[in-house]
Backbone bond lengths (Angstrom), bond angles and torsions (degrees), N, CA, C in turn:
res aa  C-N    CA-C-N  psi(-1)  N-CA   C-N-CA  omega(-1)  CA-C   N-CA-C  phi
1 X - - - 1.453 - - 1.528 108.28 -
2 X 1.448 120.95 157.09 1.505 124.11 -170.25 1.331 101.88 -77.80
3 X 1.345 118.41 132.90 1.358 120.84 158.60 1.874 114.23 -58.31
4 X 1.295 119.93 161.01 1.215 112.65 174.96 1.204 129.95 -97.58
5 X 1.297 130.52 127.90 1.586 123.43 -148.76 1.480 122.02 -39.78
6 X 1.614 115.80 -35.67 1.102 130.76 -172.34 2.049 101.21 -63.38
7 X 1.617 106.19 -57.70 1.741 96.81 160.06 1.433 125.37 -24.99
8 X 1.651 110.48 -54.36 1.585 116.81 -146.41 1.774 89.40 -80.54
9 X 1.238 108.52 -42.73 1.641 107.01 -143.94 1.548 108.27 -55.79
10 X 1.101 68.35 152.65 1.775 96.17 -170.62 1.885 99.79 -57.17
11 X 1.388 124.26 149.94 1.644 147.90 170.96 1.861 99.78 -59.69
12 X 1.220 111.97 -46.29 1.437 123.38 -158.58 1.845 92.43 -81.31
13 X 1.229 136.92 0.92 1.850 117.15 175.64 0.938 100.21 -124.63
14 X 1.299 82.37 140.61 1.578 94.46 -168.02 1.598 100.87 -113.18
15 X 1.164 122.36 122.82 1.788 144.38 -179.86 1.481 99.73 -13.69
16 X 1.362 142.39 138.95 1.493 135.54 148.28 1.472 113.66 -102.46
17 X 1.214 124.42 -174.76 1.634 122.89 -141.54 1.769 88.50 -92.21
18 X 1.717 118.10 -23.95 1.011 127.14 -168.13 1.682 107.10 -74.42
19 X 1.829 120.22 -14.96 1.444 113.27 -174.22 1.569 97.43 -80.29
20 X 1.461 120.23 -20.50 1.492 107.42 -173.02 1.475 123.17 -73.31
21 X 1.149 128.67 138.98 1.314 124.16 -174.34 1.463 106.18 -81.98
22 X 1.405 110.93 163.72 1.111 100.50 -165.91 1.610 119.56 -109.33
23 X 1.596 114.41 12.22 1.047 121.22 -167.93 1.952 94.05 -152.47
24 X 1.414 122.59 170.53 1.320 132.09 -176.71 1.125 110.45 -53.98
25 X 1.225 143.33 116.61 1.728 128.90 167.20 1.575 120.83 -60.64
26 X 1.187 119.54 160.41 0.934 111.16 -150.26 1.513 107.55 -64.35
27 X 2.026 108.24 -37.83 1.378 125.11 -162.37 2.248 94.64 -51.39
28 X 1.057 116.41 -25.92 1.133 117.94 -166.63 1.708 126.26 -108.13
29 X 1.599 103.91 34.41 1.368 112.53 -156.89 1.366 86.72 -117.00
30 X 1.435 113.81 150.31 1.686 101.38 162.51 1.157 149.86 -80.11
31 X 1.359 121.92 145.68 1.427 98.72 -176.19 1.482 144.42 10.71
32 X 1.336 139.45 116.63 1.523 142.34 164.53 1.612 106.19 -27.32
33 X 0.911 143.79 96.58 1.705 130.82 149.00 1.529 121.41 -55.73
34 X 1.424 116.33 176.31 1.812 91.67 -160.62 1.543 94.55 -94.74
35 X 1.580 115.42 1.66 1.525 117.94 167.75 1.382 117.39 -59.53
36 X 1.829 111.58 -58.37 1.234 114.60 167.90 1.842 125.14 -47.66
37 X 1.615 102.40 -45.62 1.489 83.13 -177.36 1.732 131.81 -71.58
38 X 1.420 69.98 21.14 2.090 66.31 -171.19 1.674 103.27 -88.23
39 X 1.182 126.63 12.59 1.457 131.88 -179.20 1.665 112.74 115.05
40 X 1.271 97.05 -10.09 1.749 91.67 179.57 1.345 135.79 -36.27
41 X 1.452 90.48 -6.28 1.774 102.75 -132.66 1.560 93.48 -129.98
42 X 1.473 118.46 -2.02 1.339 109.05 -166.19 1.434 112.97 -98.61
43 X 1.332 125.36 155.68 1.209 126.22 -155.08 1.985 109.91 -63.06
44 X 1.268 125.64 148.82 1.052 121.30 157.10 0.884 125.44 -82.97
45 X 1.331 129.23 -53.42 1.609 128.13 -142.73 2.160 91.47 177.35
46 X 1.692 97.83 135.03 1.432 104.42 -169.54 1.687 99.63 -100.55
47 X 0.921 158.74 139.39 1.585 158.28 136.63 1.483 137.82 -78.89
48 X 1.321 131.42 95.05 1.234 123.04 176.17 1.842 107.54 -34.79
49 X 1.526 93.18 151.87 1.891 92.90 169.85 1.484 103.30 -115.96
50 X 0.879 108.37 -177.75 1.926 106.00 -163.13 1.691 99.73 -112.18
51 X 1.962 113.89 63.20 1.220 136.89 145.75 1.497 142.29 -98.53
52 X 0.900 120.67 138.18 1.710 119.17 -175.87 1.444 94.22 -51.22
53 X 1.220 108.21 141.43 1.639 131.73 158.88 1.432 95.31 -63.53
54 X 1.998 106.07 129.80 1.850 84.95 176.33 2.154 78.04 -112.99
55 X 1.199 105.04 167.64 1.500 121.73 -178.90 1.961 101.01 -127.66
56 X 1.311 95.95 113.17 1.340 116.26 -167.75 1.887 102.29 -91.52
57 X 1.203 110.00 112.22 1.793 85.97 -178.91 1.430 120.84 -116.91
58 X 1.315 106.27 26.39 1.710 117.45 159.96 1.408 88.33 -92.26
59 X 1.145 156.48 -38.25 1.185 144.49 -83.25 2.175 80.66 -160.22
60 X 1.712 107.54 -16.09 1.253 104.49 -164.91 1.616 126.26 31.92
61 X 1.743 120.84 38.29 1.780 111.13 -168.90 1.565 76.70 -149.06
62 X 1.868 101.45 155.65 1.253 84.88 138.49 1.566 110.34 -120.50
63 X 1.175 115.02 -158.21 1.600 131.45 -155.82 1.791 104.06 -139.56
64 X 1.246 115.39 101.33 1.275 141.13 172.04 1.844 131.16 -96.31
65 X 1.121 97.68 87.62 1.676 101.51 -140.44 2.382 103.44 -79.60
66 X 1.696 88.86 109.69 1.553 70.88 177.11 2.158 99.88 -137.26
67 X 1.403 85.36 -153.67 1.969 102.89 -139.87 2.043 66.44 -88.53
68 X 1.161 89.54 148.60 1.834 109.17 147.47 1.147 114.93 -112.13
69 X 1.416 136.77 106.26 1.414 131.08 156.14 1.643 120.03 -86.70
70 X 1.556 97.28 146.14 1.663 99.41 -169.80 1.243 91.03 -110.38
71 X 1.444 112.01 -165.20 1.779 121.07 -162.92 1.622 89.59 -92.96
72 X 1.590 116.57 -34.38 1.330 100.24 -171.59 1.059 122.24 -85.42
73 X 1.003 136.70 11.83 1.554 145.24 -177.00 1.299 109.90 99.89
74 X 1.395 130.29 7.66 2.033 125.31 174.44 1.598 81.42 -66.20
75 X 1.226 84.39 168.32 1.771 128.44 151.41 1.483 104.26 -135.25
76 X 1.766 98.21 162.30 1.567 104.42 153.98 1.344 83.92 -169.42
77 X 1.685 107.94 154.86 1.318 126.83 177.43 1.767 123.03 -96.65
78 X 1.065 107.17 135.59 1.930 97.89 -170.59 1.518 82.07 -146.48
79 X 1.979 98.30 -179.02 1.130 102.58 154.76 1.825 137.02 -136.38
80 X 1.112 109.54 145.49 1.682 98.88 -151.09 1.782 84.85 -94.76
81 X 1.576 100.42 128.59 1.505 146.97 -172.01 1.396 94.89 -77.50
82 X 1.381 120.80 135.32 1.707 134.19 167.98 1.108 106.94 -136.88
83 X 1.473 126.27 120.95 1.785 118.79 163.55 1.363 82.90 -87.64
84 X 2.014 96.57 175.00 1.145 108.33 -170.80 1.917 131.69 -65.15
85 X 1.224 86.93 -1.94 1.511 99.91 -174.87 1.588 103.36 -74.45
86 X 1.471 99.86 -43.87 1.688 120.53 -158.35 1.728 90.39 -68.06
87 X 1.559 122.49 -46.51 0.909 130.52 170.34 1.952 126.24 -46.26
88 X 0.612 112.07 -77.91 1.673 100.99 153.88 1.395 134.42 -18.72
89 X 1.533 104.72 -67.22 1.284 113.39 166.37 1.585 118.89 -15.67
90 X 1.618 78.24 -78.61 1.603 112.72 -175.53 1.367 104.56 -36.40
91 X 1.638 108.87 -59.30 1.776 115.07 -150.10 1.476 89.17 -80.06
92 X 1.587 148.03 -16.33 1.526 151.63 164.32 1.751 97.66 -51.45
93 X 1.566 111.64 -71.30 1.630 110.50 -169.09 1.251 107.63 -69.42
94 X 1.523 125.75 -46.86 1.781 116.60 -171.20 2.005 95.02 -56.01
95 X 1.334 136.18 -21.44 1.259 118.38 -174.89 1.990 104.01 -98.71
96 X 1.434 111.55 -28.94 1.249 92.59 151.02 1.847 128.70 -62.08
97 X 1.208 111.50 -49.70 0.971 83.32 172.77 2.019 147.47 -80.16
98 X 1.211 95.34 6.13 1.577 130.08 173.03 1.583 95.00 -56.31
99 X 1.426 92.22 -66.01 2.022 121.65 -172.17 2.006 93.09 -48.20
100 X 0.941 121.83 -49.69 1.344 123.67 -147.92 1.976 93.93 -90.98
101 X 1.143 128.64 -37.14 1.290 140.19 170.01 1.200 96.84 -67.91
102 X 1.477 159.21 -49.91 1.138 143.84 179.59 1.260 121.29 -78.13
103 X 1.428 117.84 -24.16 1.483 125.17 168.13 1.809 121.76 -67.39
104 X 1.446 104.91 -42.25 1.540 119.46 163.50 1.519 110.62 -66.51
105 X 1.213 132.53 -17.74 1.373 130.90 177.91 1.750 94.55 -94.25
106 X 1.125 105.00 -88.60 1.750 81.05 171.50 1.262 137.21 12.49
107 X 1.733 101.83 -75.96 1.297 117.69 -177.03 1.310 122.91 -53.17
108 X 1.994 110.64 -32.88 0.895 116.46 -138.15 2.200 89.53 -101.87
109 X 1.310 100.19 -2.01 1.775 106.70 -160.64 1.942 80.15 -128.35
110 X 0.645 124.56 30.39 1.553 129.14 140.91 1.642 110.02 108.96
């Protein structure tokens, strides 16, 4: 199983202002109220942030750092983990869908 980047990383980097999240994580929020569990709380919609992919290779993943949005309006920033398998995948559909955005523009400019 992958170690977690924070294990692997190297002594020599030192954190930038961009690893901090920018809101409470979740592990550190309080308690559910029985308001929250009714779905309030569940994620909307995930967002890449506009950071280099770093590729960890003790760690064999890389680490692609984006926004969590919830239904109620939080955010918090993390980062979503790819081994190399997950990686492929990914880099197969992000170029289908690249392919399919340039084909609808095409169509759409004559």
């Amino acid at each position: 199983m992958p170690r977690s980047p924070r294990e692997s990383a190297s002594a020599d980097r030192t954190p930038d202002a961009a690893d901090e999240p920018r809101t409470t994580p979740a592990d550190q929020l309080p308690p559910a109220t029985s308001e929250e569990q009714d779905g309030s709380t569940m994620i909307q919609h995930v967002t890449m942030l506009k950071r280099d992919v770093r590729y960890d290779h003790g760690a064999e993943q890389a680490s692609l750092r984006v926004r969590v949005h919830f239904r109620d309006g939080r955010t918090t920033d993390t980062a979503l983990l790819l081994d190399p398998a997950q990686m492929q995948v990914f880099a197969i559909q992000m170029e289908r869908a690249i392919d399919a955005r340039q084909d609808a523009l095409s169509r759409r400019l004559g």
